[in-house]
C-alpha positions as CSV (number, residue, x, y, z in Angstrom):
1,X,142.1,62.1,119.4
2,X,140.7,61.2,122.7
3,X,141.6,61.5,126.1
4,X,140.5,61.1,129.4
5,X,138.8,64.5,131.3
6,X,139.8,64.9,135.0
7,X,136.4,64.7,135.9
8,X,136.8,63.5,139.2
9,X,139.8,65.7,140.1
10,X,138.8,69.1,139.1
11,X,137.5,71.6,141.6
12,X,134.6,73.2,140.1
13,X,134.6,77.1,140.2
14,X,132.8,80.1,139.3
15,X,133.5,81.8,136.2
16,X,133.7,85.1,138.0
17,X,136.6,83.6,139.8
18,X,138.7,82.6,136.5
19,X,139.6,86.6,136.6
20,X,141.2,86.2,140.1
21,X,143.4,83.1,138.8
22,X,147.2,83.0,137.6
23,X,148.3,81.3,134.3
24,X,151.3,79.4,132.9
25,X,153.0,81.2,129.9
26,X,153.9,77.9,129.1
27,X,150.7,75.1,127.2
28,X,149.1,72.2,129.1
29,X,149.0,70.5,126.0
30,X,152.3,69.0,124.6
31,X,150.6,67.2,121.2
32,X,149.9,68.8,118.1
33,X,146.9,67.5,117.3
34,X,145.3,67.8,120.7
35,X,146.1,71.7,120.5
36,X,144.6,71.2,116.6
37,X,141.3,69.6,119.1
38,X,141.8,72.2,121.5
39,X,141.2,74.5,118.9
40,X,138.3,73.0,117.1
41,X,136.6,72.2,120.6
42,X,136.6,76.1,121.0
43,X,135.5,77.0,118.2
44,X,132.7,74.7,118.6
45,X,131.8,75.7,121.9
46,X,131.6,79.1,120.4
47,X,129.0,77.9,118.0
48,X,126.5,76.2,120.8
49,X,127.1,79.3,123.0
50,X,126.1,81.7,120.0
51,X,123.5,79.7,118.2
52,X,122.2,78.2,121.3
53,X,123.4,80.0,124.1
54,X,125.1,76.5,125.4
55,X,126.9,76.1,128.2
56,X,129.4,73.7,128.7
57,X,132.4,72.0,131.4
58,X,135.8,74.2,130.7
59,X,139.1,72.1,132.2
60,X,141.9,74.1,132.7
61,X,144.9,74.4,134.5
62,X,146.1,77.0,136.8
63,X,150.0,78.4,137.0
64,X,150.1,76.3,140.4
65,X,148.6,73.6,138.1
66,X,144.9,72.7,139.8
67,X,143.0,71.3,137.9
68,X,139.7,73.5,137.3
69,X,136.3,73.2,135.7
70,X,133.9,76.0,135.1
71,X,130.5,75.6,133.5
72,X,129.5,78.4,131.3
73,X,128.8,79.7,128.2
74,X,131.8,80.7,125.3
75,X,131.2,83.7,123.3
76,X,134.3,84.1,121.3
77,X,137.2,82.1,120.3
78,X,139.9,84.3,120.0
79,X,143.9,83.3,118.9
80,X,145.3,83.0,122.1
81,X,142.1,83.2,124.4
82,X,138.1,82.2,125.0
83,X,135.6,85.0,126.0
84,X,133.3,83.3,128.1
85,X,129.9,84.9,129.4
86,X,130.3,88.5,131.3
87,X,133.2,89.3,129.5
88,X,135.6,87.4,131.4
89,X,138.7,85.3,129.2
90,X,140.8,82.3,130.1
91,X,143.6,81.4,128.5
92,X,143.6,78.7,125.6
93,X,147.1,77.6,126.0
94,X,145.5,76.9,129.8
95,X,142.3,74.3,128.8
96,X,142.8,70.9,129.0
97,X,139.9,70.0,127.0
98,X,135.5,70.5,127.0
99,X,133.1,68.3,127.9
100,X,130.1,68.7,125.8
101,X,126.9,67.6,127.4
């Protein structure tokens, strides 16, 4: 599965500022199998921040529905959530995808 990032679009913020940010209830992604990639992607991303202490582009959307990109580091993947560095989580149902360097 591929797809294209909104690289161009996405206003790039601090990850300190995900925590001040509002969330759909509702999934940005519509497919299957790119919520099966969505998933995978995370869990990878877990990996390099873990083993590596990685950081990656994050692009999610907001309940308004900006598009947003954080760069940082993922500790955890959880089931309906990432923990990125500092303790603060975003949303899986709210990424759009990661852009590993």
């Amino acid at each position: 599965m591929s797809f294209e990032l909104p690289t161009e679009t996405a206003e790039v913020i601090d990850k300190d500022a995900i925590a001040l940010l509002r969330f759909s209830a509702d999934d940005v992604l519509t497919d299957p199998a790119a919520i099966q990639q969505r998933r995978h992607d995370a869990e990878r991303a877990t990996s390099l921040g873990n083993n590596y202490q990685g950081k990656l582009d994050i692009y999610f959307k907001t309940a308004e529905g900006a598009v947003k990109r954080v760069y940082t580091t993922v500790w955890a993947t959880h089931h309906e959530y990432l923990t990125l560095k500092a303790g603060i989580t975003l949303p899986l149902r709210a990424i759009i995808g990661f852009d590993f360097y």
